[in-house]
SEROMAR-485260 format. One line per field, with one value per residue (C-alpha): residue number from 1; residue in three letters; z, x negated, y negated. Coordinates in Angstrom, 3 decimals. Layout:
# SEROMAR-485260
k	(NUM	...)
r	(ala	...)
w	(Z	...)
u	(X	...)
v	(Y	...)
END
This chain:
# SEROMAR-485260
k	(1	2	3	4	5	6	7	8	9	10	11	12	13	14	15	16	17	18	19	20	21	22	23	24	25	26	27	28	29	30	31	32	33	34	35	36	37	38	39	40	41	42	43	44	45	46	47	48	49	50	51	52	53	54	55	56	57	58	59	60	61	62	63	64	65	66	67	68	69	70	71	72	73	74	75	76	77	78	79	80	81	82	83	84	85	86	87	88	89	90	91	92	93	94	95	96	97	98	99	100	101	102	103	104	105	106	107	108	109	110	111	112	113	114	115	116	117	118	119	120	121	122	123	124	125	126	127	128	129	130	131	132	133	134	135	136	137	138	139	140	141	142	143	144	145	146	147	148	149	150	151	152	153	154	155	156	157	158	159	160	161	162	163	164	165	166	167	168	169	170	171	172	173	174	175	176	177	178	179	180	181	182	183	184	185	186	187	188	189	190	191	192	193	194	195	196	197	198)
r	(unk	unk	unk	unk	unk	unk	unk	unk	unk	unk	unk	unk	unk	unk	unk	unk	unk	unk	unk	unk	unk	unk	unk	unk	unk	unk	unk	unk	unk	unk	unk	unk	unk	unk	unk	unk	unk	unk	unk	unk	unk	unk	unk	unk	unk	unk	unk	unk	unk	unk	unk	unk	unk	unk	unk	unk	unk	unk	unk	unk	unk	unk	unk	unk	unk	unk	unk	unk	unk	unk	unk	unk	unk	unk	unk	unk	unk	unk	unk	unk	unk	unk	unk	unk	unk	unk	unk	unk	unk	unk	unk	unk	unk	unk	unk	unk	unk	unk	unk	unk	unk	unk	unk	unk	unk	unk	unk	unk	unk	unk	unk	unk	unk	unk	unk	unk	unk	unk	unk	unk	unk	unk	unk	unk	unk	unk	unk	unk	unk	unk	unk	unk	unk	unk	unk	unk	unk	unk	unk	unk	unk	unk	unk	unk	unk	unk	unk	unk	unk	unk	unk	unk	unk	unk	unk	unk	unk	unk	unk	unk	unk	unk	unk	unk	unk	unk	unk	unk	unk	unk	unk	unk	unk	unk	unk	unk	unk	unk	unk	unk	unk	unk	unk	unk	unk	unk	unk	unk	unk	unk	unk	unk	unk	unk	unk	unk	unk	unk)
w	(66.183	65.831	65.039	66.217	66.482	62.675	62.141	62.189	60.905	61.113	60.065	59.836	58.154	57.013	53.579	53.419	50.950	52.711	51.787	55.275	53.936	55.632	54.378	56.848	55.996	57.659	56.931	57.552	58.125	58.656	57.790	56.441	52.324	53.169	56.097	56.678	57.972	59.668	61.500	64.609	65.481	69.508	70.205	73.496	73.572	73.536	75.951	74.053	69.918	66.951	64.058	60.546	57.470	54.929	54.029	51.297	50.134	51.986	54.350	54.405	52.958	50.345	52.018	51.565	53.867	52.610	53.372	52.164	52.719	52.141	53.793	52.749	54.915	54.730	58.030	57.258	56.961	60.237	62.871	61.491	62.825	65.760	66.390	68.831	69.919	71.479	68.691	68.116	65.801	65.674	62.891	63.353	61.192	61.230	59.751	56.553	53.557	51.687	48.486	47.186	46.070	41.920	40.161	39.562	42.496	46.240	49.460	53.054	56.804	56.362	53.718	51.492	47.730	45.045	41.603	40.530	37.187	35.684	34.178	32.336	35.163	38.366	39.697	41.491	43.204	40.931	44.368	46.586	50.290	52.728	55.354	59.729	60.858	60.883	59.029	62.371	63.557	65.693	64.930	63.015	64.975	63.402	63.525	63.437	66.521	66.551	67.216	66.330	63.576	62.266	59.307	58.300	55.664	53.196	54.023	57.045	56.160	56.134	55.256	51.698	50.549	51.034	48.744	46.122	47.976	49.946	53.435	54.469	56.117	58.501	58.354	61.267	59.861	56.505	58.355	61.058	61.138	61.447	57.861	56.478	52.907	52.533	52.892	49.719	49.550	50.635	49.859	47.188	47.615	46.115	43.008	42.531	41.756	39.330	37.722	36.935	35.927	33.348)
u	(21.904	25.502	27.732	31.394	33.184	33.081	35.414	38.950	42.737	41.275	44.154	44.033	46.308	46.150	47.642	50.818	49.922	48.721	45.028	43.812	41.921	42.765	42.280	40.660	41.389	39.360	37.867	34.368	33.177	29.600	27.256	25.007	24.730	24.610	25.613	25.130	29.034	29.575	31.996	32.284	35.707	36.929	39.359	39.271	41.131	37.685	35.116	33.200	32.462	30.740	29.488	31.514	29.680	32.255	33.458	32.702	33.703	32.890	30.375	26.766	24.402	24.831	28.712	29.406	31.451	35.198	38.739	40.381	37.462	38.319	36.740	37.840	37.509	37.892	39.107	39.489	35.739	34.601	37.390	38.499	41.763	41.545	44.376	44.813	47.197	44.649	41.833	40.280	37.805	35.348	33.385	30.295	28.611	24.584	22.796	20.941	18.899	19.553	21.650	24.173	22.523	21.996	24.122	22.006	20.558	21.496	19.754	19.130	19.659	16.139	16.335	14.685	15.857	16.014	16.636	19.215	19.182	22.030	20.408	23.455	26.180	24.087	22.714	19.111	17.089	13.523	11.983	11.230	12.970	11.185	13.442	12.385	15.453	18.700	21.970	23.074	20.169	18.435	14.632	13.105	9.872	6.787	4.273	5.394	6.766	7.997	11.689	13.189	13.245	10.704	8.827	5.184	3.024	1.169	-2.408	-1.448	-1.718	1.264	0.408	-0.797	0.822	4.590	5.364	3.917	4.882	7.468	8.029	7.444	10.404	10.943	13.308	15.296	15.092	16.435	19.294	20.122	23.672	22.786	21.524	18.550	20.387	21.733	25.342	27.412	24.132	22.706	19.802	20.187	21.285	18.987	21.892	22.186	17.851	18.690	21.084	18.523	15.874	18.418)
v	(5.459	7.038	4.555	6.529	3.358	3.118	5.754	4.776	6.302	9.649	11.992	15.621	17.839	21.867	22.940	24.832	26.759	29.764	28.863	27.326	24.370	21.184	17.474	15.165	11.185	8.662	5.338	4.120	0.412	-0.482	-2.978	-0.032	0.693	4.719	7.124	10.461	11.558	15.273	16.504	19.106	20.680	21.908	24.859	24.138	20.932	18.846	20.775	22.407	21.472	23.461	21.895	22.751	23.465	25.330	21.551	19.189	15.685	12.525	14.413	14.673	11.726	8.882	7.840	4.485	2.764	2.590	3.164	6.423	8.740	12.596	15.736	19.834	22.184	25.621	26.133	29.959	30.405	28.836	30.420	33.719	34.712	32.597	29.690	26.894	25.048	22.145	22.191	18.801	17.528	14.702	12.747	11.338	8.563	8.021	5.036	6.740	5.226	8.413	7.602	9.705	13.028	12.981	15.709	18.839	18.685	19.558	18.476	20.252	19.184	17.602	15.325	17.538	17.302	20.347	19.747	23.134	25.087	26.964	30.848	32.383	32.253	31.412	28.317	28.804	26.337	25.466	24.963	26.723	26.306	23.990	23.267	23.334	23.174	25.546	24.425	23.768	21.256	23.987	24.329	26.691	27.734	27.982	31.061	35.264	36.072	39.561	38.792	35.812	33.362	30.912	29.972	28.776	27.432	28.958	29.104	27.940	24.328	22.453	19.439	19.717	23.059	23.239	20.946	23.121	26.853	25.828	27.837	31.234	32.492	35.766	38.160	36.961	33.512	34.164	36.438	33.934	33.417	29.511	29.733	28.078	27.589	24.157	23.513	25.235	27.824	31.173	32.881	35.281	39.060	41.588	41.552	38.067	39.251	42.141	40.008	37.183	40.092	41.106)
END
């Protein structure tokens, strides 16, 4: 269930400083322990909405219901040179059992958790990727179609080997611009590779 009505004294407010990130205040009541919080932002006064994902704070899983909540966003990533004068946004908080994530480890749109390790000066997953679904929400088909994104298993048994292989992931998966990273990731160029070979 969405529970919208918890959200109150949202105020929204972009830095002066040149650096288009804007703070987002809100507070959230609930009889819940945990939500899961995102947000979705309108440049059309309202009509139509797109999910944000270049934002961090009091967003995602594990938020506990409190007064004086805080949300970054790096508006410059998500609208590039575009401006309006009737942009809204909206934040959305979901019933969740998921506790705040641990440090050293991140989680992805489907609850899946991945402890991180630091190798000189990058941070890589230790497990493999095993997500269905797009940063977005959007569904990550399964089989090899010739054209679009999806994913599979391997040995083509999903049930007993992805937690020990993870996914097998496309080209046109891996390169959607919905990303199959989890939020704050990206899958690794080929010298972000050479650099760990080193």
């Amino acid at each position: 269930n969405i529970f919208s009505m918890e959200i109150s004294n949202v105020s929204v407010a972009q830095r002066t400083d040149g650096s288009k990130m804007v703070d987002i205040y809100y507070d959230l009541s609930g009889s819940s322990q945990y939500y899961k919080v995102s947000f979705e932002a309108s440049l059309d006064g309202g009509i139509n909405y797109t999910s944000i994902s270049n934002a961090n704070g009091d967003l995602s899983f594990g938020v506990t219901p409190d007064s004086g909540k805080h949300i970054i966003w790096d508006l410059g990533i998500d609208y590039i040179n575009q401006f309006s004068d009737s942009a809204k946004i909206r934040i959305m908080a979901v019933e969740n059992d998921t506790p705040p994530i641990p440090d050293g480890w991140i989680i992805d749109i489907d609850g899946n958790l991945y402890e991180t390790l630091l190798i000189g000066d990058q941070t890589w997953m230790v497990d493999n990727l095993k997500v269905t679904h797009y940063r977005n929400g959007d569904p990550i088909p399964t089989g090899w179609p010739s054209n679009s994104g999806a994913y599979t298993v391997y040995n083509n048994n999903g049930s007993s080997e992805v937690d020990t292989y993870g996914a097998l992931y496309n080209w046109y998966a891996v390169n959607d611009t919905r990303d199959i990273a989890p939020e704050g990731w990206h899958v690794p160029t080929d010298a972000e590779w050479q650099e760990l070979e080193i």
